[in-house]
Structures are given as C-alpha cells and as structure tokens.
Backbone as ProteinMPNN parsed JSONL, in Angstrom:
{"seq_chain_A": "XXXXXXXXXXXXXXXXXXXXXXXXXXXXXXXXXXXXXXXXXXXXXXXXXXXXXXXXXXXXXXXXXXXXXXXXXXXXXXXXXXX", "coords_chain_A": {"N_chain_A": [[102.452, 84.06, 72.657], [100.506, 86.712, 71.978], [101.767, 90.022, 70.815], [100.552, 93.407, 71.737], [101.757, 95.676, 71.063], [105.51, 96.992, 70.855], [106.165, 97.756, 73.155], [104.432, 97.125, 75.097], [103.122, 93.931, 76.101], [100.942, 91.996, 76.796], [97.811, 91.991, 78.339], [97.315, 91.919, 81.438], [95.254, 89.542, 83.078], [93.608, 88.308, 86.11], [92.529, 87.477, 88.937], [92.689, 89.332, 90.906], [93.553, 91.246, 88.97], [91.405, 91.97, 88.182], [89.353, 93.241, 89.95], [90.896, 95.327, 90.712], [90.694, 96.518, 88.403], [87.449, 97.198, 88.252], [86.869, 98.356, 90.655], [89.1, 100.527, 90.856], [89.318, 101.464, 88.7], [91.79, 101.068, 86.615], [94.194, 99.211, 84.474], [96.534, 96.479, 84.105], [98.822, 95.724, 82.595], [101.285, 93.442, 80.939], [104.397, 94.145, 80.711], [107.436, 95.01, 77.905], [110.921, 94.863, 79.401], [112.982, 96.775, 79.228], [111.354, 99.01, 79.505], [110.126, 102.229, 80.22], [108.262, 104.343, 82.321], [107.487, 106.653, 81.101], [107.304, 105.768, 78.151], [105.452, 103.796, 78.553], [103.151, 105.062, 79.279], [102.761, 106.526, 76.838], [102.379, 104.617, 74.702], [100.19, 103.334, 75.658], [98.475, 105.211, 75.086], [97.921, 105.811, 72.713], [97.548, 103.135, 71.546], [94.834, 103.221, 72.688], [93.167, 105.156, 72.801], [93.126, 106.7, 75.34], [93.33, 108.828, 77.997], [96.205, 108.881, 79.922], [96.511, 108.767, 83.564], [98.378, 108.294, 85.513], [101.029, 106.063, 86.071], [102.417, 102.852, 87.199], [105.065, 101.399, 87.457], [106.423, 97.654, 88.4], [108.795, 94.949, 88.689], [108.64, 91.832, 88.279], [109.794, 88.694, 89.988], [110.881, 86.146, 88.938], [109.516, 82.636, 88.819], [110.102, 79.548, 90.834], [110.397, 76.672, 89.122], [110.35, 72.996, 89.406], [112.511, 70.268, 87.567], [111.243, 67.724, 86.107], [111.06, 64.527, 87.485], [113.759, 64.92, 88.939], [115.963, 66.827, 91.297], [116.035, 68.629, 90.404], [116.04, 72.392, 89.975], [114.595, 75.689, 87.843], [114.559, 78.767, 87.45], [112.692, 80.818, 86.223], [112.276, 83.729, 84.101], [112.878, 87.018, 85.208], [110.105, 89.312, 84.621], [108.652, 92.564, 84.13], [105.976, 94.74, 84.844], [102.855, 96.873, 84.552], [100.841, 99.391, 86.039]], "CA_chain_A": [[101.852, 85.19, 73.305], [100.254, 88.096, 71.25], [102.216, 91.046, 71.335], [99.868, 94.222, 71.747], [103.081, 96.425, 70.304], [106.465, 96.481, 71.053], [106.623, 97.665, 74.688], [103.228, 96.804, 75.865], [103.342, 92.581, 75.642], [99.613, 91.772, 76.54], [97.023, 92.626, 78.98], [96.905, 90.814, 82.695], [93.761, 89.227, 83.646], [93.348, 87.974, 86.967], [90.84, 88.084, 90.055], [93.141, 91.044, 91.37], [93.498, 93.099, 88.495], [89.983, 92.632, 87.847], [88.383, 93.701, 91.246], [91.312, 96.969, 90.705], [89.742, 97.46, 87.335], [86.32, 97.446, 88.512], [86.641, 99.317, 91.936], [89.694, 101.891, 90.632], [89.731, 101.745, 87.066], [92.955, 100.766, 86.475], [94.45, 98.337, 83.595], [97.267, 96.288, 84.204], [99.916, 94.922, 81.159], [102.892, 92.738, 80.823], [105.365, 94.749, 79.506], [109.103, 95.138, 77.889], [111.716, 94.87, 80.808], [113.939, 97.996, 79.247], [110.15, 100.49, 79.259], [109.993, 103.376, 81.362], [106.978, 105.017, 82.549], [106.978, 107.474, 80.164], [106.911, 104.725, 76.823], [104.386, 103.035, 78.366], [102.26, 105.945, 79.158], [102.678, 107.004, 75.223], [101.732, 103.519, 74.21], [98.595, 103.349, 75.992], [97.471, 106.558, 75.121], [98.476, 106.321, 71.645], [96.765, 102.557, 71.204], [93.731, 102.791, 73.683], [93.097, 106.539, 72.648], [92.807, 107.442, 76.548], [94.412, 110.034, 78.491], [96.838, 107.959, 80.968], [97.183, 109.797, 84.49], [99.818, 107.598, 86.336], [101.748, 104.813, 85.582], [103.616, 102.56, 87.942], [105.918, 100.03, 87.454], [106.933, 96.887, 89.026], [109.756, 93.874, 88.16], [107.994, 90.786, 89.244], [110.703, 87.834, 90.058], [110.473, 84.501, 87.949], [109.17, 81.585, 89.511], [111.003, 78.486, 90.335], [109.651, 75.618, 88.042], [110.409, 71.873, 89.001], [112.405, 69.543, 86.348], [110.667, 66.388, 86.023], [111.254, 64.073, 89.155], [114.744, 65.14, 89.431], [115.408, 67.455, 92.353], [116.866, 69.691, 90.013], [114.601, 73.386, 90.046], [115.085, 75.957, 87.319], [114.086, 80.045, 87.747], [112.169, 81.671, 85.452], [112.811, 84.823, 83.929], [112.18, 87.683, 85.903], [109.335, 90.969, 84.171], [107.909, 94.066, 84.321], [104.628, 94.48, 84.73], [102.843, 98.171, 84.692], [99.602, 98.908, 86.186]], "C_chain_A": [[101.725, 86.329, 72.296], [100.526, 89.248, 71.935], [100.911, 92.327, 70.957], [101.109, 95.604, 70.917], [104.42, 96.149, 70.943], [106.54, 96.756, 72.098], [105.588, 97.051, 75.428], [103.224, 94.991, 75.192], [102.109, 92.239, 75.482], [99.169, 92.067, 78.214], [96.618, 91.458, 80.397], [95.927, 90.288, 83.322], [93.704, 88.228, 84.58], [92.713, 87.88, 87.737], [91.133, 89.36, 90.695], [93.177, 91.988, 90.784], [92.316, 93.054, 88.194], [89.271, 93.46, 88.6], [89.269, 95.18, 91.048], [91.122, 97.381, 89.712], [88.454, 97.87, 87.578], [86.437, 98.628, 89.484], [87.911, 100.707, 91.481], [90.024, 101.998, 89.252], [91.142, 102.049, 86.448], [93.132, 99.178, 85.592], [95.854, 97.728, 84.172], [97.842, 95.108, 83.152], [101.468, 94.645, 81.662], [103.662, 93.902, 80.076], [106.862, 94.488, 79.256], [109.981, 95.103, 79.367], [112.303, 96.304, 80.732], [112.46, 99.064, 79.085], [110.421, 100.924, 80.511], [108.567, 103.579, 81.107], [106.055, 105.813, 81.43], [106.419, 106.74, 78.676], [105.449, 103.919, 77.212], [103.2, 103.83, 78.883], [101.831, 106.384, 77.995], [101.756, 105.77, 74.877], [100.183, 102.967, 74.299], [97.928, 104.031, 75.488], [97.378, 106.328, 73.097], [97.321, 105.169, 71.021], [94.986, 102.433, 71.546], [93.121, 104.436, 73.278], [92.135, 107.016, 74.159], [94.212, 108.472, 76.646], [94.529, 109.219, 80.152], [97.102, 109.141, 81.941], [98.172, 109.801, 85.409], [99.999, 106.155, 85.795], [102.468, 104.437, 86.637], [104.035, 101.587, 87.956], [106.633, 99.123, 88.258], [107.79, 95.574, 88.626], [109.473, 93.163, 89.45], [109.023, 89.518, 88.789], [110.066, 86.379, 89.548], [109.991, 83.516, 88.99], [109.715, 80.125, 90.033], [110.072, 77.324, 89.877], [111.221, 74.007, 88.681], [110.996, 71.112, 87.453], [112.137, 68.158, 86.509], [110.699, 65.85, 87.679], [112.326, 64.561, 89.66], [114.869, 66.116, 91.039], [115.819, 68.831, 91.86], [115.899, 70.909, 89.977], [115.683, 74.614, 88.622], [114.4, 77.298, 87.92], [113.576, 80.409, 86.497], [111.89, 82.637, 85.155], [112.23, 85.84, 84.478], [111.125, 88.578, 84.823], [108.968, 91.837, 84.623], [106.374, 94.005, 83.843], [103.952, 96.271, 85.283], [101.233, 98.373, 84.548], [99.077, 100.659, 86.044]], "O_chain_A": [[102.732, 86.848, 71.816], [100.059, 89.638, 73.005], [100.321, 92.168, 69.888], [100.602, 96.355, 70.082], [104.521, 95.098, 71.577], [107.218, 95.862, 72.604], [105.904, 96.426, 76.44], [103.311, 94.799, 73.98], [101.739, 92.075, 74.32], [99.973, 92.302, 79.116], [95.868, 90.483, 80.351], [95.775, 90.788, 84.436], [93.737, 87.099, 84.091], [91.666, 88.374, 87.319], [90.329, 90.243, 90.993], [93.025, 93.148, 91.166], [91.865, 94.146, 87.847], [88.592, 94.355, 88.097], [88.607, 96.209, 91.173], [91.248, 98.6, 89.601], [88.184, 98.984, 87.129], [86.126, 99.765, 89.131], [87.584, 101.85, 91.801], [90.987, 102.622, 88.808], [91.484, 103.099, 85.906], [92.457, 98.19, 85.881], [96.453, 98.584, 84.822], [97.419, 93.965, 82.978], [102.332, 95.213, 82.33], [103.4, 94.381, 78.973], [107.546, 93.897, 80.093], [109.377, 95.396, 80.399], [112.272, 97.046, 81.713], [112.695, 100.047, 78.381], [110.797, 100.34, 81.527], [107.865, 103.213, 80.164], [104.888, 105.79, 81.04], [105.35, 107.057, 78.154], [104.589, 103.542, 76.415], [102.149, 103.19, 78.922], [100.64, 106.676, 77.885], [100.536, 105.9, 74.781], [99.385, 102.46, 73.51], [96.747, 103.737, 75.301], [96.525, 106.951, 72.464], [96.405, 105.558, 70.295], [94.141, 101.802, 70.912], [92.195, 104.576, 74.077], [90.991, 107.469, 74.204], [95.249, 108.755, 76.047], [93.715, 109.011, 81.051], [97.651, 110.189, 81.603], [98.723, 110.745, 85.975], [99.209, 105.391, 85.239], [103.173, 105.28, 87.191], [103.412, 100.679, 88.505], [107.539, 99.633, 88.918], [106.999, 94.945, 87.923], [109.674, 93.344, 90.651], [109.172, 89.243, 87.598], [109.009, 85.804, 89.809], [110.211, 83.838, 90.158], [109.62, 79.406, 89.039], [108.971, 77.193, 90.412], [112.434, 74.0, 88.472], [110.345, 71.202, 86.412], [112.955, 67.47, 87.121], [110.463, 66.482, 88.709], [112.244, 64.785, 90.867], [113.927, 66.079, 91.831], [115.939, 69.858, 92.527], [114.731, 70.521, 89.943], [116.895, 74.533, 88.421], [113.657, 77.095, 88.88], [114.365, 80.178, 85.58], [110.965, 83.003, 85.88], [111.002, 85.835, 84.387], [111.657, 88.38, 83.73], [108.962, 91.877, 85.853], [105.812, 93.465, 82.891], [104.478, 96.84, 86.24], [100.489, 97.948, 83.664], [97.884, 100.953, 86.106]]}, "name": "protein", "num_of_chains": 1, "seq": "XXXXXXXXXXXXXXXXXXXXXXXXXXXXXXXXXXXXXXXXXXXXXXXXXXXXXXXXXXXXXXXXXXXXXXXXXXXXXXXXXXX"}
C-alpha cells in the first residue's frame, strides 16, 4: 500500500465516498490510528494545497476473515479512517 505521508495512508475509493465526493465535496483517507483531527487537517492542507474546513474521524472495526476450511476465524486489525 502506497503511503501518501506519514499520517495520511492512502485515499478511499468506493461507490459511497464517491457519490459524497461528487454531491458534498468531501475526500475520504485511510489514515494513522494515533492522528487527531488537527494532523490530519495540516496534512491535507499542507499536501493538497486546500483550505480544510472540517475533519471527522472514525475507527472502523477489522473484519473477521475465514482460515482455510478450518472453522477457525481470525479479526482483522481495526483503523481510522477520516473523511
């Protein structure tokens, strides 16, 4: 995974954040787990040379992942994600 810098990981592209980029112009990035609002308001502004007007962050819970046939299941690590 290409890191975009050190708090900002890379850039989420989905059918949801697209339709809330299109209709409210809003970006949404993977980020660091330990960023605050404020780092990743700098970061944006600093790489994207906009002027960020809210930030809000959410810690989205891992997934459970299947091992092989067994019945065994594993979790996958929770992130932060900041839209």
């Amino acid at each position: 995974m290409p890191k975009i810098s050190e708090i900002l990981e890379k850039i989420l592209t989905t059918e949801k954040t697209t339709k809330v980029k299109e209709s409210q112009n809003k970006y949404t990035f993977r980020v660091r787990n330990g960023a605050s609002q404020g780092t990743v308001k700098t970061e944006v502004e600093k790489i994207y040379k906009v002027e960020v007007v809210k930030v809000n962050l959410m810690i989205v819970a891992g997934k459970k992942r299947r091992l092989s046939k067994t019945s065994r299941y594993i979790r996958l690590p929770i992130w932060k994600k900041a839209i």
